[in-house]
C-alpha positions as CSV (number, residue, x, y, z in Angstrom):
1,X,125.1,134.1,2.7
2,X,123.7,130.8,2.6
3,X,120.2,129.2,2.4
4,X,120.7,127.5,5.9
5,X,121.6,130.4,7.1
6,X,117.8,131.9,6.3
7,X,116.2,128.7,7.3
8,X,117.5,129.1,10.6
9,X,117.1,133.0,10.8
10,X,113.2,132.3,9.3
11,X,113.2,129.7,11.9
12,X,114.0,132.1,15.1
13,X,111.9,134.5,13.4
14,X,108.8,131.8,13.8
15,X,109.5,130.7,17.4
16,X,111.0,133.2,19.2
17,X,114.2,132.0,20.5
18,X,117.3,130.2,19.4
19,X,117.1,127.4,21.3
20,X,113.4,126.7,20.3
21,X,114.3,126.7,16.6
22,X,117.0,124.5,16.9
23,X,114.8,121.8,18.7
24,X,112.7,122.5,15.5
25,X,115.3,122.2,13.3
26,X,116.8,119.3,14.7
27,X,120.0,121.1,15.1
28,X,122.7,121.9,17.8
29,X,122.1,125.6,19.3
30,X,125.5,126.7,18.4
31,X,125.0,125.7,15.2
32,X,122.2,128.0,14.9
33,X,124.2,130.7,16.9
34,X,127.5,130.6,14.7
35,X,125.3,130.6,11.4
36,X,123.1,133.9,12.6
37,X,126.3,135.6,14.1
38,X,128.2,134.9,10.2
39,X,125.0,136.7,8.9
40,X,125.0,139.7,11.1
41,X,128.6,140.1,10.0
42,X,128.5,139.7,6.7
43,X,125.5,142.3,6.2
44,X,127.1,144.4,8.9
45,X,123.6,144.3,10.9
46,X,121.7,143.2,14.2
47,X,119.3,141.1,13.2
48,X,117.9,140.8,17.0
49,X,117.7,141.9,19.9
50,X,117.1,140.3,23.5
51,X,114.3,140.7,25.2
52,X,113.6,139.2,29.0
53,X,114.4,135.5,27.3
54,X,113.0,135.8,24.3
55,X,114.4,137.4,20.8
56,X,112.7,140.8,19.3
57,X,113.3,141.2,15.6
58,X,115.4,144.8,14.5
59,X,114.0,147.0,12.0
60,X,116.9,145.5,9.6
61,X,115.7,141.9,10.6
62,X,112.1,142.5,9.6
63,X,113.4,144.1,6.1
64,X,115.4,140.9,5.7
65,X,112.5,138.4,6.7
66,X,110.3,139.7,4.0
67,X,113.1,138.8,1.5
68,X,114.7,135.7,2.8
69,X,111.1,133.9,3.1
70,X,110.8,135.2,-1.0
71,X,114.2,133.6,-1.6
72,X,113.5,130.1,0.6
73,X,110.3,129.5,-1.1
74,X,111.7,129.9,-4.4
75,X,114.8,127.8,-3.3
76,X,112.0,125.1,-2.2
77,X,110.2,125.1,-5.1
78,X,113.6,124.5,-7.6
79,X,114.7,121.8,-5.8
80,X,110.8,120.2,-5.8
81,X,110.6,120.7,-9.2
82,X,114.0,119.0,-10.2
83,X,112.9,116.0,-7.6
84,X,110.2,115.2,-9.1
85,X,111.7,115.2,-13.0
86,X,113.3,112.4,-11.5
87,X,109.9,110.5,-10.9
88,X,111.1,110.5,-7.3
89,X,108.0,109.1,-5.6
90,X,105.6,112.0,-4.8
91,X,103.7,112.3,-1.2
92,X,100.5,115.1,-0.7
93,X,99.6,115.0,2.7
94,X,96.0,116.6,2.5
95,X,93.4,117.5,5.8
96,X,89.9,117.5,5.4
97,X,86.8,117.7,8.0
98,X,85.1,114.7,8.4
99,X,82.0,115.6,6.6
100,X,84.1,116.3,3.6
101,X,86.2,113.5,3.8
102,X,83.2,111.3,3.4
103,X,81.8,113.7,0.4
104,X,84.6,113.6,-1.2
105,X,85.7,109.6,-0.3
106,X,84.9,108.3,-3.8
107,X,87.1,111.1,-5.7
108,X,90.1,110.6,-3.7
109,X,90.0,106.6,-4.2
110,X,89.6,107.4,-8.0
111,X,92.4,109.6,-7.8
112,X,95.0,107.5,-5.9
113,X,94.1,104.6,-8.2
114,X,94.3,107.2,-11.5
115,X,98.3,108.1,-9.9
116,X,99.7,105.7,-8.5
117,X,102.8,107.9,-9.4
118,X,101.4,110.1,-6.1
119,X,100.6,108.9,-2.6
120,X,98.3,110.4,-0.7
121,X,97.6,110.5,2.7
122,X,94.1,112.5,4.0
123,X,94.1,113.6,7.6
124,X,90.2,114.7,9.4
125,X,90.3,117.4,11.8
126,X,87.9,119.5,13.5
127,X,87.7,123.3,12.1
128,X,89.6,124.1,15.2
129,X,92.8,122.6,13.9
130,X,93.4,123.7,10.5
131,X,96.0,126.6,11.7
132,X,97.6,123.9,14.3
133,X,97.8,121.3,11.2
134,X,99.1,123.7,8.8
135,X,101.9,125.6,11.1
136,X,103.3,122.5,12.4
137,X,103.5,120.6,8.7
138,X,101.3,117.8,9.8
139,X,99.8,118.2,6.1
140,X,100.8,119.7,3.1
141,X,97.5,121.8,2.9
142,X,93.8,121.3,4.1
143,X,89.7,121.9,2.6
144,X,87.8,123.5,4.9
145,X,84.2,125.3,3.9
146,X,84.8,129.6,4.4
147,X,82.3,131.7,4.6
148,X,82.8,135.8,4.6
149,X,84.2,136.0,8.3
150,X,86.3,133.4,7.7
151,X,89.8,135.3,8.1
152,X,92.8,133.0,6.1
153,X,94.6,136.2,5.2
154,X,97.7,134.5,6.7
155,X,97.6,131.8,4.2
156,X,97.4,130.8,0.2
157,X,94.1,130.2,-0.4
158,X,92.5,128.3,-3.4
159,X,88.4,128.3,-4.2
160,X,88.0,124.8,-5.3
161,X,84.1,124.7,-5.1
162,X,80.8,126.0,-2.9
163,X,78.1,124.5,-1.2
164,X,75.1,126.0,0.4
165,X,73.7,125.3,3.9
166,X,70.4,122.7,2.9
167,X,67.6,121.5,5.4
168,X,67.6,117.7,5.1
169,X,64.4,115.5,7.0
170,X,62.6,112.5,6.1
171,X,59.8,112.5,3.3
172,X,57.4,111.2,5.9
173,X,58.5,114.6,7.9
174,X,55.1,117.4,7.4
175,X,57.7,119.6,5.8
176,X,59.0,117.4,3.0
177,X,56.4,118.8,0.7
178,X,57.5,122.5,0.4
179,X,60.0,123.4,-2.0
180,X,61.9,125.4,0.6
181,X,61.6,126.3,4.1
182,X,62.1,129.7,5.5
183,X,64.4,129.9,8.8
184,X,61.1,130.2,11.2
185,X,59.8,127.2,9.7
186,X,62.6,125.2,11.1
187,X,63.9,126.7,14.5
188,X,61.6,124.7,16.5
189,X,62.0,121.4,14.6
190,X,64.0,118.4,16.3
191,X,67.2,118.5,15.2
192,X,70.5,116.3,15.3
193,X,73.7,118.2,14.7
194,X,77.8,117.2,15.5
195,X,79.6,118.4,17.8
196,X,80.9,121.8,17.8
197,X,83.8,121.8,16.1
198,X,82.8,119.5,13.0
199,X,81.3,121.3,9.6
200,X,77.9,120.2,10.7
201,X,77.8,122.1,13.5
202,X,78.9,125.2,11.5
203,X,76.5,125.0,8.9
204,X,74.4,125.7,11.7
205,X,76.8,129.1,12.6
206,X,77.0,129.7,9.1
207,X,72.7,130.0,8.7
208,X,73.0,132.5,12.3
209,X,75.3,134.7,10.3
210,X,73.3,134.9,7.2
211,X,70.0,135.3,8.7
212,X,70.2,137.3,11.9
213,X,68.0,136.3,15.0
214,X,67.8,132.3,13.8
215,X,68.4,130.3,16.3
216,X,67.6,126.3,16.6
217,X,65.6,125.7,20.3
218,X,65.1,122.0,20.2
219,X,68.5,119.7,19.3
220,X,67.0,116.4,20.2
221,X,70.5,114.6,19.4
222,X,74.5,114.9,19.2
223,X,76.5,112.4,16.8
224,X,80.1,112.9,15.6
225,X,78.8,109.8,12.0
226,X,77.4,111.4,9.1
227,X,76.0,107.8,8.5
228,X,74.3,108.2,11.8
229,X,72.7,111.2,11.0
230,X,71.1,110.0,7.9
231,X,69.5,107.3,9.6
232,X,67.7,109.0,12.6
233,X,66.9,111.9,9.3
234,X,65.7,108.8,7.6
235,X,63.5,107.2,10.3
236,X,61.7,110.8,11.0
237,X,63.6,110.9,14.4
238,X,64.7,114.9,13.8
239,X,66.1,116.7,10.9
240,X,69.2,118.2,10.0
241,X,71.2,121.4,8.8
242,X,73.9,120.2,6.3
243,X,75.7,121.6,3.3
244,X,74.7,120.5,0.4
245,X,77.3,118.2,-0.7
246,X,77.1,115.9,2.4
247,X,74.5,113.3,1.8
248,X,72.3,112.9,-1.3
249,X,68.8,112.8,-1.3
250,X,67.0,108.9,-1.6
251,X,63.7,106.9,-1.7
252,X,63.9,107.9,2.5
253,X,65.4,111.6,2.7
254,X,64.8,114.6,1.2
255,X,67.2,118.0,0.7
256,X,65.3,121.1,0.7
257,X,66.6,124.7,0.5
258,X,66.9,127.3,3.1
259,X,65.6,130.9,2.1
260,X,68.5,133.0,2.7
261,X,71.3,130.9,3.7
262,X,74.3,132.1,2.3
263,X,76.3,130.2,-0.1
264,X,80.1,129.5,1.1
265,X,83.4,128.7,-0.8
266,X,85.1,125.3,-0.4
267,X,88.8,126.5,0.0
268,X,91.8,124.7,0.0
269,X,94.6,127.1,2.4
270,X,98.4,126.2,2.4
271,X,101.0,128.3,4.4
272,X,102.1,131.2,2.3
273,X,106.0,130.0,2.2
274,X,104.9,126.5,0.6
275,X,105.4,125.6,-2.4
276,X,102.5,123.5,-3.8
277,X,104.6,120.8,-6.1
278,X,102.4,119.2,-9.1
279,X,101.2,116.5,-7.2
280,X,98.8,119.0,-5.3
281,X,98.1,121.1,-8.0
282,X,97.0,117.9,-9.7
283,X,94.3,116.0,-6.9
284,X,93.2,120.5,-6.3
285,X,92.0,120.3,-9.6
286,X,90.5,116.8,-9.7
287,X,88.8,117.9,-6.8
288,X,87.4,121.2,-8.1
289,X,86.1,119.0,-11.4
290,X,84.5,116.6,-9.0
291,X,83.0,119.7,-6.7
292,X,81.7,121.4,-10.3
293,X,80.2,118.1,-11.3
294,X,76.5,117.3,-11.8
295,X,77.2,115.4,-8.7
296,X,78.1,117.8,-6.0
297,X,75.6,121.0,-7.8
């Protein structure tokens, strides 16, 4: 039995078919053939079975893809971990949503200038994505902002930080001088929000889910720029429903909090058979020392 042999069993396991997981692979079909029909033999086992054109796993192929993913991941991590004690030059291939990718802008300059050993490359998405992202290895892992019916049970996770959903308007705006505003307070107010998909928007869910029967009637405007957002906040054009670590407050803006929205954990997920080298564990906890700062609380 080899590791190859696994990789491409794992493989047909993943994407159904032979022929699919060589095109994945970047293999001949009867390559992948010959190497699952030597594995069958030598554990004296079907490992499949066909069904219409696709492949069903057997009972004995289930019992073996629990073990061979164990033995792959821990096959990955050895060689990672002799790679880099070569100082080969390490790559972390991280995916953020916009809105923290511009939180979080300044740390990840400081860090790629603090290891130059590492280079790192950030990828935005909407919160769509992050399964799409992380099955087909676009990136290496990704932060998105999970709240309790957030369901990443097929991943690693990682809690890295939290932020809370805030109510930000300008200081000319009649609410600016409470302390905090309660959900009725706001659900008639002009707001501006992103786009559906962006963290923005699902500050927005997250507040519905934490305090039932909210519900914002008047969106006065739809952006996709953070920056744009603090300007029409700024010039008293509407408000908006942000976390907390999104914009700062200034001479123009002011953040106030929301009675009983739900604090929510920044997370960073990675599939379960990847092996997170140094080079990630190092910028996951620069960024949970940035996200604990003064700063970000």
């Amino acid at each position: 039995m080899t590791i190859l042999q696994l990789q491409y069993f794992l493989a047909i396991c993943e994407y159904g078919s032979m022929s699919e997981a060589a095109r994945k692979l970047h293999v001949s079909e009867p390559s992948v053939s010959a190497a699952i029909r030597q594995l069958e033999e030598e554990l004296s086992v079907d490992l499949f079975y066909r069904v219409n054109r696709h492949l069903a796993i057997t009972e004995d192929g289930a019992e073996l893809e629990n073990l061979a993913k164990s033995i792959v991941k821990q096959t990955v991590r050895i060689e990672e971990h002799f790679r880099e004690k070569k100082n080969e030059v390490k790559h972390v291939r991280i995916g953020m949503s916009y809105i923290f990718n511009m939180a979080l802008i300044n740390v990840l300059h400081d860090f790629s200038v603090s290891n130059p050993d590492i280079s790192l490359e950030t990828f935005s998405f909407g919160r769509e994505e992050v399964g799409r992202l992380l099955k087909s290895e676009t990136v290496d892992l990704v932060i998105v902002g999970s709240s309790d019916y957030d369901d990443f049970s097929a991943y690693n996770t990682r809690r890295i930080g939290s932020s809370t959903v805030h109510f930000y308007t300008s200081r000319k705006n009649h609410l600016a001088r409470n302390k905090a505003v309660q959900p009725n307070m706001i659900c008639n107010e002009p707001l501006i929000v992103f786009t559906e998909t962006s963290d923005h928007r699902t500050s927005i869910e997250d507040l519905k889910h934490s305090v039932p029967g909210f519900e914002p009637g008047n969106i006065v405007f739809y952006t996709n720029q953070l920056q744009t957002v603090r300007n029409m906040v700024a010039q008293n054009i509407g408000s908006a429903i942000i976390i907390d670590i999104a914009l700062p407050e200034d001479e123009q803006i002011i953040r106030l909090p929301i009675t009983g929205a739900g604090t929510f954990s920044i997370t960073a997920v990675w599939k379960k058979e990847r092996y997170l080298s140094s080079a990630d564990i190092r910028l996951l906890n620069v960024l949970e020392n940035a996200l604990q700062s003064p700063a970000f609380l």
